[in-house]
SEKE-439688 format. One record per residue (C-alpha): residue number from 1; x, y, z. Coordinates in steps of 0.02 Angstrom, whole numbers, m for minus. Layout:
+-----+--------+--------+--------+
: seq :     xx :     yy :     zz :
+-----+--------+--------+--------+
: NUM :      X :      Y :      Z :
...
+-----+--------+--------+--------+
! end
This chain:
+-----+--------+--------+--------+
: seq :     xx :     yy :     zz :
+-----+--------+--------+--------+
:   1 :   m534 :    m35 :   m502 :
:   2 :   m470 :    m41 :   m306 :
:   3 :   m324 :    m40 :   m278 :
:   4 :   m249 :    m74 :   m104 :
:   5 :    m63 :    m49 :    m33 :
:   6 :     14 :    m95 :    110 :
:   7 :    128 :     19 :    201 :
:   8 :    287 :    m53 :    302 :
:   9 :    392 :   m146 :    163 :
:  10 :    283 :    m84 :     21 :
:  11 :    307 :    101 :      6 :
:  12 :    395 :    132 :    175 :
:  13 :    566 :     11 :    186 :
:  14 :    628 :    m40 :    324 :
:  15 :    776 :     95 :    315 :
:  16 :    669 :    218 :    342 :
:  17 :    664 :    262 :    166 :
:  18 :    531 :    289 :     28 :
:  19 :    526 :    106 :    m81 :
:  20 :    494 :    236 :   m242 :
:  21 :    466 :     87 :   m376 :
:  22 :    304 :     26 :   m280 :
:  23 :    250 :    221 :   m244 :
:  24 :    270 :    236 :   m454 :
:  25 :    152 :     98 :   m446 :
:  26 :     30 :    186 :   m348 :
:  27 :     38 :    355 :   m431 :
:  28 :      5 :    258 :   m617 :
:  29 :   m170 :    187 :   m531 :
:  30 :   m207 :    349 :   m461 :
:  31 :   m174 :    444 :   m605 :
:  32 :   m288 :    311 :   m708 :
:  33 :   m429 :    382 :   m598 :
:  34 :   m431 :    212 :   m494 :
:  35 :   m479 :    213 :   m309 :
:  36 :   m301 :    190 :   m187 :
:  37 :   m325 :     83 :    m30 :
:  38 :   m170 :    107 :     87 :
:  39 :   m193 :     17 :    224 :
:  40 :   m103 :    m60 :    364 :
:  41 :   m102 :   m187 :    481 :
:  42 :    m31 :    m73 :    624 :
:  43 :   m192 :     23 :    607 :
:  44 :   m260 :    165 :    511 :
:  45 :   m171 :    298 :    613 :
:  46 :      2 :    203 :    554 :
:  47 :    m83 :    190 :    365 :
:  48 :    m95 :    394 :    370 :
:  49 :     68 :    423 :    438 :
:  50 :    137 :    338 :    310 :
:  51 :     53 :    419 :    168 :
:  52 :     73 :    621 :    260 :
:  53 :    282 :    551 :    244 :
:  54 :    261 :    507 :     89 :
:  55 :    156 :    670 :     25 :
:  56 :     13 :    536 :    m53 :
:  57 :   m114 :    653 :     37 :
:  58 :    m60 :    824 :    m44 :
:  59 :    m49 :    744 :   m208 :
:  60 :   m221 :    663 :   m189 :
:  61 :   m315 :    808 :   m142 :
:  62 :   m213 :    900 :   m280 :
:  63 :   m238 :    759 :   m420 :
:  64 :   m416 :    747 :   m316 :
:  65 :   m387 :    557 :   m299 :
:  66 :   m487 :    433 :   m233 :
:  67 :   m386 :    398 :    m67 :
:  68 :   m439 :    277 :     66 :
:  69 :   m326 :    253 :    221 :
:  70 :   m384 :    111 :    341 :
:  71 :   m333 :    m33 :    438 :
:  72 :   m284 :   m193 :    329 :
:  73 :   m457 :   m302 :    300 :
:  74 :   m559 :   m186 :    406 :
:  75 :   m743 :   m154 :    342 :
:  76 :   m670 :      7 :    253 :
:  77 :   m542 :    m50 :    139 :
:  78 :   m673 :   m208 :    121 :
:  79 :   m835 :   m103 :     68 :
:  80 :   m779 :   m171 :    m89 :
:  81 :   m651 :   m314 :   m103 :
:  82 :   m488 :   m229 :   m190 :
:  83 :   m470 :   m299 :   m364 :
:  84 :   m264 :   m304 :   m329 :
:  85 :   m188 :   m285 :   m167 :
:  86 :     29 :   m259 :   m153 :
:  87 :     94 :   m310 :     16 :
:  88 :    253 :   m393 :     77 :
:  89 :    149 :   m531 :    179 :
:  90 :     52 :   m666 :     94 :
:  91 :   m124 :   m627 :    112 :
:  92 :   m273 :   m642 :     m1 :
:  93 :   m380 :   m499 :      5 :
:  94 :   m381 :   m447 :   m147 :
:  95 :   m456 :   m530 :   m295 :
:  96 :   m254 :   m533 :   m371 :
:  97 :   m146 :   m537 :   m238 :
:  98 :     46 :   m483 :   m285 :
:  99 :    179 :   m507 :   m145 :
: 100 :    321 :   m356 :   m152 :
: 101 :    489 :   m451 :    m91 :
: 102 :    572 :   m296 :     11 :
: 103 :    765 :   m250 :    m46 :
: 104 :    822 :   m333 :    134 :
: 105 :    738 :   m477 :     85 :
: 106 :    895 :   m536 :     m3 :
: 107 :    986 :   m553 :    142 :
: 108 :    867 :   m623 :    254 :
: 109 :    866 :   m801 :    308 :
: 110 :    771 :   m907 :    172 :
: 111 :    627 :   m982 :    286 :
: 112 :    578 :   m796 :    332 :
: 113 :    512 :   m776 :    147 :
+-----+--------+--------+--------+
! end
Protein backbone atom coordinates (compact mmCIF):
# COMPACT_ATOMS: atom_id res chain seq x y z
CA UNK A 1 0.00 0.00 0.00
CA UNK A 2 0.91 4.01 -0.09
CA UNK A 3 0.93 5.55 2.47
CA UNK A 4 1.16 9.37 2.64
CA UNK A 5 1.83 11.84 5.75
CA UNK A 6 1.67 15.20 6.13
CA UNK A 7 4.25 17.07 8.02
CA UNK A 8 3.26 20.37 10.13
CA UNK A 9 0.57 19.04 12.72
CA UNK A 10 1.09 15.41 11.77
CA UNK A 11 4.52 14.41 12.86
CA UNK A 12 5.97 17.91 13.51
CA UNK A 13 3.52 19.91 16.28
CA UNK A 14 3.25 23.08 16.41
CA UNK A 15 5.63 23.29 19.64
CA UNK A 16 8.25 22.44 17.82
CA UNK A 17 8.11 19.00 18.98
CA UNK A 18 8.00 15.44 17.45
CA UNK A 19 3.90 14.32 17.53
CA UNK A 20 5.51 10.56 18.36
CA UNK A 21 1.94 8.67 18.26
CA UNK A 22 1.49 9.57 14.41
CA UNK A 23 5.49 8.90 13.75
CA UNK A 24 4.58 5.17 15.52
CA UNK A 25 2.10 5.16 12.85
CA UNK A 26 4.48 5.65 10.20
CA UNK A 27 7.24 3.37 11.40
CA UNK A 28 4.38 0.26 11.68
CA UNK A 29 3.69 0.93 7.64
CA UNK A 30 7.23 1.14 6.98
CA UNK A 31 8.21 -1.70 8.80
CA UNK A 32 5.20 -3.70 6.93
CA UNK A 33 7.34 -3.05 3.80
CA UNK A 34 4.66 -0.34 2.59
CA UNK A 35 5.77 2.67 0.51
CA UNK A 36 5.82 6.22 2.98
CA UNK A 37 4.67 9.41 1.21
CA UNK A 38 5.62 12.50 3.43
CA UNK A 39 4.69 15.26 1.85
CA UNK A 40 3.89 18.80 2.42
CA UNK A 41 2.12 21.55 1.30
CA UNK A 42 5.03 24.08 2.05
CA UNK A 43 6.94 22.17 -0.57
CA UNK A 44 9.21 19.27 -0.80
CA UNK A 45 12.22 21.07 0.60
CA UNK A 46 9.89 21.68 3.93
CA UNK A 47 8.68 17.74 3.52
CA UNK A 48 12.62 16.75 3.86
CA UNK A 49 13.38 18.97 6.57
CA UNK A 50 10.96 17.55 8.43
CA UNK A 51 11.81 14.01 8.01
CA UNK A 52 16.17 14.83 8.37
CA UNK A 53 14.52 16.34 12.19
CA UNK A 54 12.82 13.60 12.67
CA UNK A 55 15.71 10.91 11.59
CA UNK A 56 12.86 9.15 9.03
CA UNK A 57 15.74 9.32 6.40
CA UNK A 58 18.50 7.40 8.44
CA UNK A 59 16.04 4.90 9.48
CA UNK A 60 14.77 4.43 5.89
CA UNK A 61 17.93 3.92 4.27
CA UNK A 62 18.82 1.69 7.33
CA UNK A 63 15.36 -0.34 7.34
CA UNK A 64 15.90 0.37 3.32
CA UNK A 65 12.32 1.80 3.17
CA UNK A 66 10.41 2.91 0.52
CA UNK A 67 10.57 6.78 1.23
CA UNK A 68 9.06 9.41 -0.96
CA UNK A 69 9.35 13.13 0.08
CA UNK A 70 7.36 15.57 -2.19
CA UNK A 71 5.07 18.39 -2.29
CA UNK A 72 1.35 17.55 -1.14
CA UNK A 73 -0.71 16.35 -4.50
CA UNK A 74 2.22 17.00 -6.76
CA UNK A 75 2.66 14.39 -9.69
CA UNK A 76 5.19 12.51 -7.28
CA UNK A 77 3.31 11.61 -4.31
CA UNK A 78 0.33 11.14 -7.13
CA UNK A 79 2.22 8.54 -9.51
CA UNK A 80 -0.03 6.41 -7.65
CA UNK A 81 -3.00 7.78 -5.59
CA UNK A 82 -2.03 6.91 -1.73
CA UNK A 83 -4.36 4.24 -0.48
CA UNK A 84 -4.49 6.34 3.13
CA UNK A 85 -3.29 9.70 3.57
CA UNK A 86 -2.97 11.35 7.61
CA UNK A 87 -3.06 15.11 7.59
CA UNK A 88 -4.49 17.73 9.93
CA UNK A 89 -6.45 19.52 6.93
CA UNK A 90 -9.40 17.96 5.27
CA UNK A 91 -8.36 16.86 1.97
CA UNK A 92 -9.13 13.85 -0.14
CA UNK A 93 -6.22 12.51 -1.76
CA UNK A 94 -6.08 9.51 -0.65
CA UNK A 95 -8.42 6.71 -1.35
CA UNK A 96 -9.13 6.76 2.92
CA UNK A 97 -8.58 9.95 4.07
CA UNK A 98 -8.02 10.16 8.12
CA UNK A 99 -7.83 13.73 9.64
CA UNK A 100 -5.13 13.88 12.79
CA UNK A 101 -6.79 16.61 15.25
CA UNK A 102 -3.34 18.28 16.61
CA UNK A 103 -2.99 18.37 20.72
CA UNK A 104 -3.64 22.43 20.40
CA UNK A 105 -6.59 21.66 18.71
CA UNK A 106 -8.37 21.46 22.04
CA UNK A 107 -7.99 24.80 22.77
CA UNK A 108 -8.59 26.34 19.60
CA UNK A 109 -11.69 28.17 18.71
CA UNK A 110 -14.38 25.57 17.49
CA UNK A 111 -15.02 27.00 13.85
CA UNK A 112 -11.13 26.57 13.19
CA UNK A 113 -11.72 22.67 13.19
Amino acid sequence: MIIAFDCDYTLWGEYDEPLYDNIQILLWFARRHHRIIVWSGGGSEHAMRCVKKLGLDDIAMKEKWDLVVTNKGRSEANEHKPDITFDDAIIELGKVNVRIIHPVSKRDPAERW
